[in-house]
Structure formats: C-alpha cells, structure tokens
N, CA, C and O atoms as a DFTB+ gen file, in Angstrom:
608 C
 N C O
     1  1      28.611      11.501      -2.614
     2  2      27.315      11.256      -1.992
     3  2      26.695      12.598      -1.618
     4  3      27.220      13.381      -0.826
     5  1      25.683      12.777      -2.167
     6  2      24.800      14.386      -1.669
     7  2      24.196      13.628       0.111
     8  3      23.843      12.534       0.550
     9  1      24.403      15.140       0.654
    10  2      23.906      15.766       1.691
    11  2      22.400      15.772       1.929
    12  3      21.945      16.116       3.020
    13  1      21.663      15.411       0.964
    14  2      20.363      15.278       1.478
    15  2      20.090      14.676      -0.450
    16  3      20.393      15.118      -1.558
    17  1      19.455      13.623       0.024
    18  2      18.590      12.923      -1.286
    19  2      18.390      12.999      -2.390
    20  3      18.634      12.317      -3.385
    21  1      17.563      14.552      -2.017
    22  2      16.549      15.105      -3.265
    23  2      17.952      15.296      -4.148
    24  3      17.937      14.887      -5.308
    25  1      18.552      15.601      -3.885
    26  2      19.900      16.804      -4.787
    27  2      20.346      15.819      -5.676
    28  3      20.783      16.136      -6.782
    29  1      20.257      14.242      -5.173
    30  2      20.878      13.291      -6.388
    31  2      19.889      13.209      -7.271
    32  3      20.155      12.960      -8.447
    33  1      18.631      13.400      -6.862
    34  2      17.564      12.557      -8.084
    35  2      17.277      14.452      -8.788
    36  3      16.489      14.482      -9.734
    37  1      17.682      15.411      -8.488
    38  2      17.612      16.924      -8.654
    39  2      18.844      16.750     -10.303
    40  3      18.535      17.107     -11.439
    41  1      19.807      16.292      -9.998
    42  2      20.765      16.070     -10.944
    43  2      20.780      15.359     -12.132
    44  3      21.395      15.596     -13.172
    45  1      19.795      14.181     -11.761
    46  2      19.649      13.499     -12.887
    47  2      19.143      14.025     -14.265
    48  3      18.204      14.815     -14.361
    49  1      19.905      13.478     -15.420
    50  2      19.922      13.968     -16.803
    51  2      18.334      13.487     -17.833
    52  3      18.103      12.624     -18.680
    53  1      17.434      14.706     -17.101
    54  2      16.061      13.862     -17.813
    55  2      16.327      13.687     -19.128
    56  3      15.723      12.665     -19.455
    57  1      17.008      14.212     -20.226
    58  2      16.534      14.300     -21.454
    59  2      16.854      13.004     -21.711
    60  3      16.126      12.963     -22.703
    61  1      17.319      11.905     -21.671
    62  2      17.243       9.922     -21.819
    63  2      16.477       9.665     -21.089
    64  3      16.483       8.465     -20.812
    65  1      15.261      10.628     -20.253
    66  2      14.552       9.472     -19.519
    67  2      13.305       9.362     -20.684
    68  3      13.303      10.165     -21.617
    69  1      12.267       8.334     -20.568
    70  2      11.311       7.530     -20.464
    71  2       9.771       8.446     -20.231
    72  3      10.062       9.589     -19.878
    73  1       8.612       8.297     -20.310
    74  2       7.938       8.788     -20.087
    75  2       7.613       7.905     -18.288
    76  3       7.173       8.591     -17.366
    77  1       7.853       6.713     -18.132
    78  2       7.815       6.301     -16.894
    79  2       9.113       6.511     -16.212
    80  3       8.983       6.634     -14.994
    81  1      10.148       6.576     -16.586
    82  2      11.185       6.971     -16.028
    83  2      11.101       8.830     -15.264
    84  3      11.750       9.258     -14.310
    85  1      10.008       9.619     -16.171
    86  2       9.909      10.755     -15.593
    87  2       8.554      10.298     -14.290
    88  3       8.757      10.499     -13.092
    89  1       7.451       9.784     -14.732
    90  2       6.640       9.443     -13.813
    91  2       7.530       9.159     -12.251
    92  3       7.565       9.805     -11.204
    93  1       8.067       8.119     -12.611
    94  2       9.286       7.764     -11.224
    95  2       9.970       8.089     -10.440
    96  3      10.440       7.871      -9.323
    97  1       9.935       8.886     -11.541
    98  2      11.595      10.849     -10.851
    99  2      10.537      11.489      -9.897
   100  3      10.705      11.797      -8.717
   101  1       9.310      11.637     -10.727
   102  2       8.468      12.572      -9.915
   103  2       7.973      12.339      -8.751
   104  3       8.106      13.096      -7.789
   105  1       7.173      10.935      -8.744
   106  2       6.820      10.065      -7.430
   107  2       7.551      10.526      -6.444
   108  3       7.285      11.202      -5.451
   109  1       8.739       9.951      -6.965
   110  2       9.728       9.420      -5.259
   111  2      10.602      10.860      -5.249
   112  3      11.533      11.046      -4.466
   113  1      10.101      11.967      -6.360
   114  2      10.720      13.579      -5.472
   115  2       9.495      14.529      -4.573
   116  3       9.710      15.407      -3.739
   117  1       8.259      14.043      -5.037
   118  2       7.265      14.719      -4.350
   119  2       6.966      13.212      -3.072
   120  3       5.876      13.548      -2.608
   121  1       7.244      12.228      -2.545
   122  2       7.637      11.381      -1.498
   123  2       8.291      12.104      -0.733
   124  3       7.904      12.359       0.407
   125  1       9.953      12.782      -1.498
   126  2      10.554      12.477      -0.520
   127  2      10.231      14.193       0.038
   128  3      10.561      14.573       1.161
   129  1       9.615      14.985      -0.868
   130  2       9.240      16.145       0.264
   131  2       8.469      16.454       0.885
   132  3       8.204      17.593       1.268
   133  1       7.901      15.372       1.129
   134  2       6.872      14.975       2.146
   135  2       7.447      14.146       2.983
   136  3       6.815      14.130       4.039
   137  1       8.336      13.466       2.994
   138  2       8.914      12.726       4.233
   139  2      10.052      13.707       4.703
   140  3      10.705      13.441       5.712
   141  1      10.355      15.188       3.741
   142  2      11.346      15.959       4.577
   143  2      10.556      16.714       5.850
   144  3      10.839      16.751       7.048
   145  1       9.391      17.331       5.052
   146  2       8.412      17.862       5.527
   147  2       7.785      16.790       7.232
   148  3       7.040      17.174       8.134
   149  1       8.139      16.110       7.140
   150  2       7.887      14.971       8.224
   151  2       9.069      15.060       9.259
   152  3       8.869      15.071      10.474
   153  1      10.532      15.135       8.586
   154  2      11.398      15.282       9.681
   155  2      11.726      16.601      10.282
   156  3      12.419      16.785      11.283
   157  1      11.186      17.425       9.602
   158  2      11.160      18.683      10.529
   159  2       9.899      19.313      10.435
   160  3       9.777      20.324       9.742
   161  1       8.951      18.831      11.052
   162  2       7.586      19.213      11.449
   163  2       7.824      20.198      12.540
   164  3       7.035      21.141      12.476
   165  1       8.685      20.265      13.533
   166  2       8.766      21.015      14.082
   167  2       9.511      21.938      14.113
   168  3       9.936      22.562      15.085
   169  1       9.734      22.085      12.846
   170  2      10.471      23.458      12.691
   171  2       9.630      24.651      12.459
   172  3       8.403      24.554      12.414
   173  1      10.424      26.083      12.269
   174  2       9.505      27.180      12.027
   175  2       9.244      26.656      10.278
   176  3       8.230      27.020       9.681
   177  1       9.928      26.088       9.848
   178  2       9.502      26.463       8.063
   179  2       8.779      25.274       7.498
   180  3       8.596      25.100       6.293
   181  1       8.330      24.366       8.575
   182  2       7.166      23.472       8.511
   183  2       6.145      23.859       7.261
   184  3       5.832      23.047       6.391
   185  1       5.656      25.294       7.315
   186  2       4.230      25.680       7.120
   187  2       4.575      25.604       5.558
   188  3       3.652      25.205       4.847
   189  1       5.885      25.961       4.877
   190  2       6.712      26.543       3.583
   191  2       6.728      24.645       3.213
   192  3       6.522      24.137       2.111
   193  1       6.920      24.194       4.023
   194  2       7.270      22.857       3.543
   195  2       6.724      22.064       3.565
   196  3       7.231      20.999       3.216
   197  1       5.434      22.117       3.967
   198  2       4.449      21.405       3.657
   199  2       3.673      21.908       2.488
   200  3       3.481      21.132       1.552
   201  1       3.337      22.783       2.454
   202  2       2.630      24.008       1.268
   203  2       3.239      23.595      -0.152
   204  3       2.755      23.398      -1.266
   205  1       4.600      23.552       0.432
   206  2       5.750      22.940      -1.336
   207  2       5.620      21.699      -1.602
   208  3       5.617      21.286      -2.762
   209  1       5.464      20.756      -0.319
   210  2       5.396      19.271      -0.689
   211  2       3.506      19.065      -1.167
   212  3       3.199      18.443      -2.183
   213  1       2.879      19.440      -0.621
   214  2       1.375      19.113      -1.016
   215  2       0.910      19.962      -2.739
   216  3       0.037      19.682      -3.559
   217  1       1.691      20.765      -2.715
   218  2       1.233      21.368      -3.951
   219  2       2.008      20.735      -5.179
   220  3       1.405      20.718      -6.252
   221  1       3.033      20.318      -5.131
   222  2       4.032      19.140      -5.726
   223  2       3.445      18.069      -6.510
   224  3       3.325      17.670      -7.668
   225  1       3.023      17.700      -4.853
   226  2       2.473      16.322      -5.190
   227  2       0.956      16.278      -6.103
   228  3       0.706      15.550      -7.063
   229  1       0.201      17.146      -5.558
   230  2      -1.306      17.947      -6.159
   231  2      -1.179      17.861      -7.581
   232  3      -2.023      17.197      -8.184
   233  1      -0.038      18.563      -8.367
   234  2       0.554      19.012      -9.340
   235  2       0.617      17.282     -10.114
   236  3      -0.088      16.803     -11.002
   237  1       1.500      16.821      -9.511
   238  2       1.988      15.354      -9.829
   239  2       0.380      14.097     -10.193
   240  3       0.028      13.387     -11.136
   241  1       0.057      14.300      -9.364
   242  2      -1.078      13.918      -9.458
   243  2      -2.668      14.395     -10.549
   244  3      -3.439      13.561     -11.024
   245  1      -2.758      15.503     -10.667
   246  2      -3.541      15.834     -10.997
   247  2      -2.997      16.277     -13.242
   248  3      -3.657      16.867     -14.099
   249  1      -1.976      15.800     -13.296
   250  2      -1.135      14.977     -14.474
   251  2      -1.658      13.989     -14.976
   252  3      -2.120      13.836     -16.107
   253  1      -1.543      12.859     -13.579
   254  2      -1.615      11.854     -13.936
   255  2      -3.078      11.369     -13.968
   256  3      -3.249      10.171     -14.191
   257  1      -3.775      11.880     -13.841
   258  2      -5.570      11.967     -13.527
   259  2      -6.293      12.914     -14.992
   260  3      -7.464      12.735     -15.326
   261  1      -5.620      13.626     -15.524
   262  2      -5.457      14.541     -16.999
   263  2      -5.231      13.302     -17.924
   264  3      -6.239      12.896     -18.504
   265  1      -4.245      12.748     -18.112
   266  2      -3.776      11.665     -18.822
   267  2      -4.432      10.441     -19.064
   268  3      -4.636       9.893     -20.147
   269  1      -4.861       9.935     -17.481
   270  2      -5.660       8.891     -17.302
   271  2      -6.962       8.936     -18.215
   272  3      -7.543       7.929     -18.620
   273  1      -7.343      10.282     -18.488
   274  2      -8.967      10.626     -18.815
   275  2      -8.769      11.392     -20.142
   276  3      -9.618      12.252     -20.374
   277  1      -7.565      11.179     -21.251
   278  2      -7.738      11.187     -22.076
   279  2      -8.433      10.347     -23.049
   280  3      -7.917       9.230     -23.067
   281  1      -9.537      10.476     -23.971
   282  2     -10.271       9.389     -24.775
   283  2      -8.798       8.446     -25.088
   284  3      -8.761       7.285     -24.680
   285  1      -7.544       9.073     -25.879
   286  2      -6.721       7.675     -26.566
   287  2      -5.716       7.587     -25.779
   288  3      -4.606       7.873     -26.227
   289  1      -5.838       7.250     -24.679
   290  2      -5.062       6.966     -23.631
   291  2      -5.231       5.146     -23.593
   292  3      -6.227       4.514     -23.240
   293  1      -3.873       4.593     -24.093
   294  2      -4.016       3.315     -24.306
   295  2      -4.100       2.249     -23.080
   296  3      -4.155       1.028     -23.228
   297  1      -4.099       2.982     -21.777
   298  2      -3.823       2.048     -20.420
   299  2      -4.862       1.124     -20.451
   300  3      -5.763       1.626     -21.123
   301  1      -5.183      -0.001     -20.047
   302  2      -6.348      -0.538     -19.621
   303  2      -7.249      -0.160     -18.627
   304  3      -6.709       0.265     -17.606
   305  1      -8.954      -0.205     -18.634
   306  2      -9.625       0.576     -18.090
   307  2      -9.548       0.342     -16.564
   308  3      -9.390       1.124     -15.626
   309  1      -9.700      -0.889     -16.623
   310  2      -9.104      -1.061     -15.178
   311  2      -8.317      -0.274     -14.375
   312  3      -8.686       0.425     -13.431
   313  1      -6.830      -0.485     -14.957
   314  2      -6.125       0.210     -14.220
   315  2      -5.923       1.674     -14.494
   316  3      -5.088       2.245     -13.793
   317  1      -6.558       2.361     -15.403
   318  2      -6.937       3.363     -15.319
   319  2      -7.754       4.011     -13.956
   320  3      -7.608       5.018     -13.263
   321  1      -8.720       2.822     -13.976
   322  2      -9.598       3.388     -12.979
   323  2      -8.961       3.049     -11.580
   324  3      -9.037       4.055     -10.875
   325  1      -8.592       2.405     -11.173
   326  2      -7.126       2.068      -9.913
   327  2      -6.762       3.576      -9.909
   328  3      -7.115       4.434      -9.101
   329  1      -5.866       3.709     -11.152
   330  2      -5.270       5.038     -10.059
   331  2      -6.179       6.054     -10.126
   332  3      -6.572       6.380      -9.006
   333  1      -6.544       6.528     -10.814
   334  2      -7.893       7.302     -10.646
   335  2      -8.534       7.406      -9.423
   336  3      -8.838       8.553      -9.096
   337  1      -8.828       6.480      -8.638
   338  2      -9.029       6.116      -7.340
   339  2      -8.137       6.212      -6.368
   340  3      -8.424       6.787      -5.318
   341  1      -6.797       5.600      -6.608
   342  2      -5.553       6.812      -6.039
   343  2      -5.850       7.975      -6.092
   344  3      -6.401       8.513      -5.132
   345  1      -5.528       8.712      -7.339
   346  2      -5.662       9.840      -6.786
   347  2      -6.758      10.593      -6.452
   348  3      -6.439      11.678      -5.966
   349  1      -7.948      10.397      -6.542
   350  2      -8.894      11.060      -5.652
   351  2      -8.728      10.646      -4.040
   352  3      -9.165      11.423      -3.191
   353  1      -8.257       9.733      -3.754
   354  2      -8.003       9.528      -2.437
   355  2      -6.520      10.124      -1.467
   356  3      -6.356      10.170      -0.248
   357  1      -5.632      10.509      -2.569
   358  2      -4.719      11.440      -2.540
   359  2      -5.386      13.136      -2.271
   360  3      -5.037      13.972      -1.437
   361  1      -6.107      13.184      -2.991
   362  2      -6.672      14.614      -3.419
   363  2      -7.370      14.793      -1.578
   364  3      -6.957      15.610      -0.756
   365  1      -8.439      13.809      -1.366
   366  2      -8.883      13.599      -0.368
   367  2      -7.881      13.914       0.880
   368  3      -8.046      14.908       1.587
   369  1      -6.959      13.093       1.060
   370  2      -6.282      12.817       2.350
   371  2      -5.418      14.453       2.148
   372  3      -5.568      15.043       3.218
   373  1      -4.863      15.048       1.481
   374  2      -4.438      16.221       1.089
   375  2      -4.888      17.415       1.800
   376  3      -4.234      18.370       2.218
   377  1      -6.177      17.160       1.854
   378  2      -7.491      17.995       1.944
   379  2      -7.148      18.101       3.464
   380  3      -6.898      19.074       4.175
   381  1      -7.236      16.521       3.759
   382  2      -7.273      16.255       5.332
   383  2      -6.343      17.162       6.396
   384  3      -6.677      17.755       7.422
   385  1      -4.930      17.017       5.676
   386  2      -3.874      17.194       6.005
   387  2      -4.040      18.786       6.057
   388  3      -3.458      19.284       7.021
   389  1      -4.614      19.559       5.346
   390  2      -4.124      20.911       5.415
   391  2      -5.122      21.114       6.485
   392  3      -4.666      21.875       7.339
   393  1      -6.326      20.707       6.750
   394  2      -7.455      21.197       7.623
   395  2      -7.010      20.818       9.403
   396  3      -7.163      21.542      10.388
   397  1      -6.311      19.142       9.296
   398  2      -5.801      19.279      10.367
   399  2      -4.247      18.728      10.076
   400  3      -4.241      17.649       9.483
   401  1      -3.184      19.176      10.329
   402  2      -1.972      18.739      10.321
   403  2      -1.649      17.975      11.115
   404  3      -2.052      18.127      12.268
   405  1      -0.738      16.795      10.747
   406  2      -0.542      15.980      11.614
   407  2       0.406      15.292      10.808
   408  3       0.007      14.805       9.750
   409  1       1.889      15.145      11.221
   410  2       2.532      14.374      10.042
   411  2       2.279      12.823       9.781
   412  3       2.291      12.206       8.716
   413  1       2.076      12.438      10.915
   414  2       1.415      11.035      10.280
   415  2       0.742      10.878       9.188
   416  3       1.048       9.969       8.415
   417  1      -0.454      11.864       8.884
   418  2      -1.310      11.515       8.109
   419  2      -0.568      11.863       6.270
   420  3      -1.233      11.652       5.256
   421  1       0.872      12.404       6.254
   422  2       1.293      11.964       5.136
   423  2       2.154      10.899       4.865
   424  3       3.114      11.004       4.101
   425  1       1.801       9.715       5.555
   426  2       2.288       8.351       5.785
   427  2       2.027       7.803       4.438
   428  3       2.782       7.499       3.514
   429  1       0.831       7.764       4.576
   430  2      -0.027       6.766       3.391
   431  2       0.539       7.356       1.815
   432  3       1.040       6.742       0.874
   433  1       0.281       8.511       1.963
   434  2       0.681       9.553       0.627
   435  2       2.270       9.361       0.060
   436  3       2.348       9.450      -1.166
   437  1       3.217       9.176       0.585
   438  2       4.144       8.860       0.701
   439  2       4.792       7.317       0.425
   440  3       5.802       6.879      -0.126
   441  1       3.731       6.804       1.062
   442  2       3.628       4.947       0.591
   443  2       3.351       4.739      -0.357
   444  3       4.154       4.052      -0.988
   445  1       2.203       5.131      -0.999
   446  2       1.564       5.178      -2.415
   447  2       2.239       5.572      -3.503
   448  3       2.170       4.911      -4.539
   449  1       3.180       7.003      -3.391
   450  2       4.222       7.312      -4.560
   451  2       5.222       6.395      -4.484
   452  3       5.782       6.166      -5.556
   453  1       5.666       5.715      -3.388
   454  2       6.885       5.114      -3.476
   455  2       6.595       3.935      -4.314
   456  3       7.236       3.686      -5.336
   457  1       5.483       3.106      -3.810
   458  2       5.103       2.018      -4.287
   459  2       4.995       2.049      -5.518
   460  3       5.593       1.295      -6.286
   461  1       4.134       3.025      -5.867
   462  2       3.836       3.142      -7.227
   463  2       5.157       3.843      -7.995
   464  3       4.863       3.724      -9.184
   465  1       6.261       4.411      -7.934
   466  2       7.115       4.594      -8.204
   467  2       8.244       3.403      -8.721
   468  3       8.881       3.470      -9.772
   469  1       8.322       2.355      -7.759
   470  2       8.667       1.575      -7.273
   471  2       8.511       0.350      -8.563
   472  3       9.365      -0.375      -9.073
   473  1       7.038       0.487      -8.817
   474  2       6.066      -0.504      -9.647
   475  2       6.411       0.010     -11.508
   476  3       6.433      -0.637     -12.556
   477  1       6.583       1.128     -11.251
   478  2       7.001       1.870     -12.962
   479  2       8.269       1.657     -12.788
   480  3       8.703       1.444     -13.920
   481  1       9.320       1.571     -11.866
   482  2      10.460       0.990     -12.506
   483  2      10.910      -0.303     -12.592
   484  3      11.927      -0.762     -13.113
   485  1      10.048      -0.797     -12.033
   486  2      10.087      -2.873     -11.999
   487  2       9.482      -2.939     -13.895
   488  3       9.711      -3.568     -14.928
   489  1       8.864      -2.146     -13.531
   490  2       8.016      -2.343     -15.369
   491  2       9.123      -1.651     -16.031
   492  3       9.340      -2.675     -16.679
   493  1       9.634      -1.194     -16.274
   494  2      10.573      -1.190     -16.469
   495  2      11.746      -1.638     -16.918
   496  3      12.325      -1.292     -17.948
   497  1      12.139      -2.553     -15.978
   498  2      13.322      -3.300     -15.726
   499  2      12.884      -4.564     -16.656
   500  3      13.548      -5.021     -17.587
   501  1      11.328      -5.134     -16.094
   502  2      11.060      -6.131     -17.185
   503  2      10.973      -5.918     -18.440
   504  3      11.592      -6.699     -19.162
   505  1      10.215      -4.848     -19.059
   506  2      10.508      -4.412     -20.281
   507  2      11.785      -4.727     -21.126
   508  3      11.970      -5.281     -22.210
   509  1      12.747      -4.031     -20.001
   510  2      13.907      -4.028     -20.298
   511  2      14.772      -5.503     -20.866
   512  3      15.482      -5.505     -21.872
   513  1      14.550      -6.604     -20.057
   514  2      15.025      -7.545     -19.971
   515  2      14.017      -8.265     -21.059
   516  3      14.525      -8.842     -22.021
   517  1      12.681      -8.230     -20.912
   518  2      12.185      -8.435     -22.389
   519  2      12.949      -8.434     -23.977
   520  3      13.159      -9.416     -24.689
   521  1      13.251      -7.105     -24.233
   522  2      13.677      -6.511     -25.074
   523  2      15.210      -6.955     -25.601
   524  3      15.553      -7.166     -26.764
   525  1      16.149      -7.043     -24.191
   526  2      17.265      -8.164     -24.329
   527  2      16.951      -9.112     -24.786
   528  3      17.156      -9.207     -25.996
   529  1      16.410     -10.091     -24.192
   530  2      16.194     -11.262     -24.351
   531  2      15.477     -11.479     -26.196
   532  3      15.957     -12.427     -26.817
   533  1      14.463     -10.660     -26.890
   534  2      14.332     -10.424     -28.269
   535  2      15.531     -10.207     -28.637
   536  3      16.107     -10.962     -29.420
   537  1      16.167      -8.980     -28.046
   538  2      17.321      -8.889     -29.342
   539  2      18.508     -10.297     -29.361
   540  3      19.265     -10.769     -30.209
   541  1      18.260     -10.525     -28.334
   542  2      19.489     -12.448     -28.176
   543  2      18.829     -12.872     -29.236
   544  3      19.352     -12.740     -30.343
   545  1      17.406     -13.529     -29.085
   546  2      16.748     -14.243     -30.457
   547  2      17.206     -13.816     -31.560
   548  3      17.576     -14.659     -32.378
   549  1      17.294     -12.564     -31.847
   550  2      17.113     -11.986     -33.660
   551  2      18.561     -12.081     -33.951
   552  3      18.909     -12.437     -35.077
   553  1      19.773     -11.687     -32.695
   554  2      21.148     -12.203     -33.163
   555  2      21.897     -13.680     -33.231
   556  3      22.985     -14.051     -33.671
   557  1      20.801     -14.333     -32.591
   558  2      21.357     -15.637     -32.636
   559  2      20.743     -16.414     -33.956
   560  3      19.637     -16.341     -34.491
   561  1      21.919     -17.187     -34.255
   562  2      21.698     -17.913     -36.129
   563  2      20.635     -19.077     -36.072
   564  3      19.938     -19.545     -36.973
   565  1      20.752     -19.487     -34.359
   566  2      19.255     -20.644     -34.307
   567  2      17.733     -20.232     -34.355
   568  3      16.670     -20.687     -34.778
   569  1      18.195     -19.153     -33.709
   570  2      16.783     -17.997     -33.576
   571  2      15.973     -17.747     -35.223
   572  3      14.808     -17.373     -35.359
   573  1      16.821     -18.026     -36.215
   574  2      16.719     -18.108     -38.031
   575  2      16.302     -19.214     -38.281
   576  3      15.204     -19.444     -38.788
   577  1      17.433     -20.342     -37.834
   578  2      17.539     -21.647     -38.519
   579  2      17.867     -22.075     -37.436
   580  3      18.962     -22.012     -36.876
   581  1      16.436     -22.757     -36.944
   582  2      16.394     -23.766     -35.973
   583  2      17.729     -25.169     -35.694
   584  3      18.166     -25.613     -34.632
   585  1      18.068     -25.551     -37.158
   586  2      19.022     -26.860     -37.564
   587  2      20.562     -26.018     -37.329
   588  3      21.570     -26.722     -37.388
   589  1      20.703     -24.763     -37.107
   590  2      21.813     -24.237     -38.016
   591  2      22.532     -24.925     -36.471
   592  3      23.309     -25.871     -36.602
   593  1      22.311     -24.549     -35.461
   594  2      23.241     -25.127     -34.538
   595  2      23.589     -26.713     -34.383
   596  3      24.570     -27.132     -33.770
   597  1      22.492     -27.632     -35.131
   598  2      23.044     -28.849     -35.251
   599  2      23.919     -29.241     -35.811
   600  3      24.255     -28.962     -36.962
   601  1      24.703     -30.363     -34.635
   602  2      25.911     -30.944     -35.627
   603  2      25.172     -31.795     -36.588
   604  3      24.083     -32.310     -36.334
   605  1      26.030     -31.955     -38.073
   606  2      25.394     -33.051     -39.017
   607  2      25.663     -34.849     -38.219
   608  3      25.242     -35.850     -38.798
C-alpha cells in the first residue's frame, strides 16, 4: 500500500491504457493534487502546491477543450458542448482561486474531475461488458444456428 495515493496511480503501466483510461489517470491525478493542496493549506509550500495543482489541471483541461474543437472529433455536439462549458467554468473558478485563495473554492474543481473521471470509467466498464457479452454470442453455436441447441 503507498504512503500517499498519487504514487499508486504514478506507477501505473500507461502503455495498455485506453485513450479514456488516460483521460481518467489524469482527472483523478490533477483531483487529487488539489485535494493535497487542500490538506496542507497551511503549510509553507502551499504557494508550490497550489501553482502545481492549478497548472496540472489548466494543462488537463485545456487538452480536453483542443480536442473537443477539433472539426473530426466524433463526440456528439451536445456533449461536446457540456464539457466545453466545464471547462470554461474550470478555467473561470481557477482564475478565482489564484486572485483570492481559499481552499474551499477548489471543492467544486475537484468534484467535477472525479465525477467526470468516475463517468469515463463506468463507460468503460460498460463497453467492456458489451463487448463480452458479443464475444459470448459469436462463440456460442446458437448465436449461428438458432435450432442447433434444440433437442430433436
């Protein structure tokens, strides 16, 4: 068991991940240095650790806002425009945060990656179980020949 969080999801072997599997990594590592950045607000290296967690996340975000606003970017416009709206409201509250500090106010910021972190690996998981569930069909002999499992 690591000593602090980050160091397990720090270890993990990206080259099998996913293009949402990296989205996910990233979320909930720029989260959680903003919720470190939260438990020692009152330290001297506050200023270092907030600076690393907001520029992180900035970084993380402003990816996913590049991507979003590519012409053949296959997402639906909708939810294109959802997070898009995330993150300008990220970008926003960011803003907030450096002008006046206050760790509360990276509450929300923190909620939002998780969630949305959270939401790319549920998609995920269904995918996943999708994809099982096809390959059962294509190996099973009824999945061919509807009759083949009948007794005569």
């Amino acid at each position: 068991m690591y000593k602090n969080p980050l160091q397990g999801y720090q270890e993990i072997d990206k080259a099998g991940m996913t293009g949402r599997d990296v989205e996910a990594y990233a979320l909930t590592k720029a989260a959680m240095a903003l919720r470190e950045c939260q438990q020692k607000w009152d330290s001297p290296e506050r200023g270092q650790l907030l600076d690393h967690a907001l520029k992180l996340n900035g970084r993380i975000w402003s990816i996913f806002q590049a991507e979003l606003t590519r012409v053949d970017n296959p997402m639906p416009p909708q939810i294109k425009q959802n997070i898009l709206k995330l993150g300008a409201f990220i970008d926003q509250r960011s803003i907030e945060v450096i002008a006046s500090p206050i760790p509360e106010a990276l509450n929300i910021i923190i909620s939002i990656n998780e969630n949305l972190a959270a939401g790319l690996r549920e998609s995920m998981a269904d995918e996943a179980e999708s994809s099982a569930e096809e390959t059962n069909l294509n190996h099973h002999p009824a999945a061919h020949n509807p009759t083949a499992s009948m007794a005569p």
